[in-house]
VOGU-3710 file (C-alpha; in Angstrom, 3 decimals, decimal comma):
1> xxxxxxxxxx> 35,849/46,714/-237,680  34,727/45,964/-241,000  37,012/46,374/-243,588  36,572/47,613/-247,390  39,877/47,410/-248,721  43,310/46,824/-247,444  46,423/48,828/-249,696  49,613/47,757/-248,347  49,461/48,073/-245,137  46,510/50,854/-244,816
11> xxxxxxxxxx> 42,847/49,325/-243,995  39,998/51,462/-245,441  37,236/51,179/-242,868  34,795/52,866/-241,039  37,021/53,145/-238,428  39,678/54,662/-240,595  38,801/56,171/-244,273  35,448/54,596/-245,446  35,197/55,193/-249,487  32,068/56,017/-250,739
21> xxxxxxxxxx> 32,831/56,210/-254,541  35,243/53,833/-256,417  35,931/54,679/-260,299  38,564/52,459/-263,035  40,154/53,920/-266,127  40,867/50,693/-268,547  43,430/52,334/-271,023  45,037/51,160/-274,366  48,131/51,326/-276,100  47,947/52,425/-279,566
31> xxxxxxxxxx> 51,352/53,630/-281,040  51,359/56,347/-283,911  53,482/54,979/-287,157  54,314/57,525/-289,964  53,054/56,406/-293,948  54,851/57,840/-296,817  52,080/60,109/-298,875  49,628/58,822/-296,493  47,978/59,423/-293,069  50,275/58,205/-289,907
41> xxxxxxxxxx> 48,789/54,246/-289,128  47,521/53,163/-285,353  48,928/50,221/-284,404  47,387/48,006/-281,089  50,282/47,098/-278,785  47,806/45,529/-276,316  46,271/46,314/-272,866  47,514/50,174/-271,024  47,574/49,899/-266,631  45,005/50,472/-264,861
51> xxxxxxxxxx> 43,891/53,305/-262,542  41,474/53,072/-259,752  40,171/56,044/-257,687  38,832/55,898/-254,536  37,091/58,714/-252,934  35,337/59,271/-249,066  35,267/60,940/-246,196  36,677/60,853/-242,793  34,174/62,126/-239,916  36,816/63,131/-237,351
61> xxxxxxxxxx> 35,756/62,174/-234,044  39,115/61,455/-232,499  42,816/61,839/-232,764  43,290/58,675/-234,732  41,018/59,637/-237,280  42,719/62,957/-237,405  45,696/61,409/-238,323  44,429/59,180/-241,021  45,656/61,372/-244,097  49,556/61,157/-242,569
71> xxxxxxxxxx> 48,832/57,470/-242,213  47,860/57,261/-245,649  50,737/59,670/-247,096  52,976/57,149/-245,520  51,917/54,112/-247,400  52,502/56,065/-250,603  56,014/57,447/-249,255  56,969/53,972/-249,093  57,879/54,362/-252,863  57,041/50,374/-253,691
81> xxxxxxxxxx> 54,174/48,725/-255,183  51,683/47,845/-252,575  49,114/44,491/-252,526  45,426/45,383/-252,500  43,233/43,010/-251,295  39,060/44,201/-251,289  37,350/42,653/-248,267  33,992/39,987/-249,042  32,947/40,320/-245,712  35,224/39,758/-242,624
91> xxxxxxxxxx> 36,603/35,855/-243,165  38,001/36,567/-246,844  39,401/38,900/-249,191  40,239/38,966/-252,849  43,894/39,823/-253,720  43,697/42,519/-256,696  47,648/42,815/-257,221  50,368/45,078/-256,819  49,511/48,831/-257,478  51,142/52,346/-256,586
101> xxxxxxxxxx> 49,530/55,132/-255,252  50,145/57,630/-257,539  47,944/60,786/-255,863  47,043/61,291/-252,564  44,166/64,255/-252,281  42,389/65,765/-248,694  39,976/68,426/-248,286  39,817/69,567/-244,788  35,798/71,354/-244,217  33,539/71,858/-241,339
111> xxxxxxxxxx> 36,488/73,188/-239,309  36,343/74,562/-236,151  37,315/77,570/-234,130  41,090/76,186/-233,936  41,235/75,244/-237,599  40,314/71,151/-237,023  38,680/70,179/-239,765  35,093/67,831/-238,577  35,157/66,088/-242,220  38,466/65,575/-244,204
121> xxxxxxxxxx> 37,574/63,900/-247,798  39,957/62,214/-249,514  40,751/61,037/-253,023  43,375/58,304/-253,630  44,800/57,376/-257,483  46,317/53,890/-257,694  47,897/52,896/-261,037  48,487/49,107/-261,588  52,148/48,138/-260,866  52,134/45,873/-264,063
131> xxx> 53,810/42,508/-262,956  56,147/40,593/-264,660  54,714/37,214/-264,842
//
């Protein structure tokens, strides 16, 4: 199984939840101060979190895979920051830090006759957990 990312303890994978489509949102903290007889003043008070969205699809062609959006809504239920660590290749990863999952998001489409979907995509917002060291 080759691995893409691991967040907390949920493995994105082909075997899983393969992402396709992996976007950042840098943001900055600028704070609004009021001037007499002037226009209000921006002030820099230095780097904002992060936010990284990853986005796939599942091809459901068993159970397990059916069950990949509970498994996912789990890791987020777990209401703590999680470690993410992005795979190189199947000897190493890189540790990226402690984020949250903030939004979990599934589209169920192709279904069949009894309502099971064939692809389920998926959308999951993680917001940097902003350590303390």
């Amino acid at each position: 199984m080759s691995v893409q990312m691991i967040i907390g303890d949920y493995p994105l994978s082909l075997s899983t939840a393969e992402y396709n489509k992996l976007s950042q949102t840098l943001n900055y903290r600028w704070v609004e101060r009021a001037r007499l007889n002037r226009k209000p003043a921006l002030q820099y008070q230095g780097p904002g979190l992060r936010v990284l969205r990853f986005s796939g699809e599942i091809h459901v062609q068993s159970d397990a895979q059916l069950k990949q959006p509970q498994r996912m809504a789990s890791e987020a239920d777990k209401g703590a920051p999680l470690v993410v660590l992005a795979s190189n290749n199947t000897l190493t990863a890189t540790y990226h830090g402690r984020w949250v999952i903030t939004e979990l998001r599934f589209e169920d489409t192709d279904l069949l006759a009894d309502g099971t979907p064939v692809t389920i995509s998926f959308e999951i917002t993680l917001k940097e957990y902003g350590d303390d060291a």
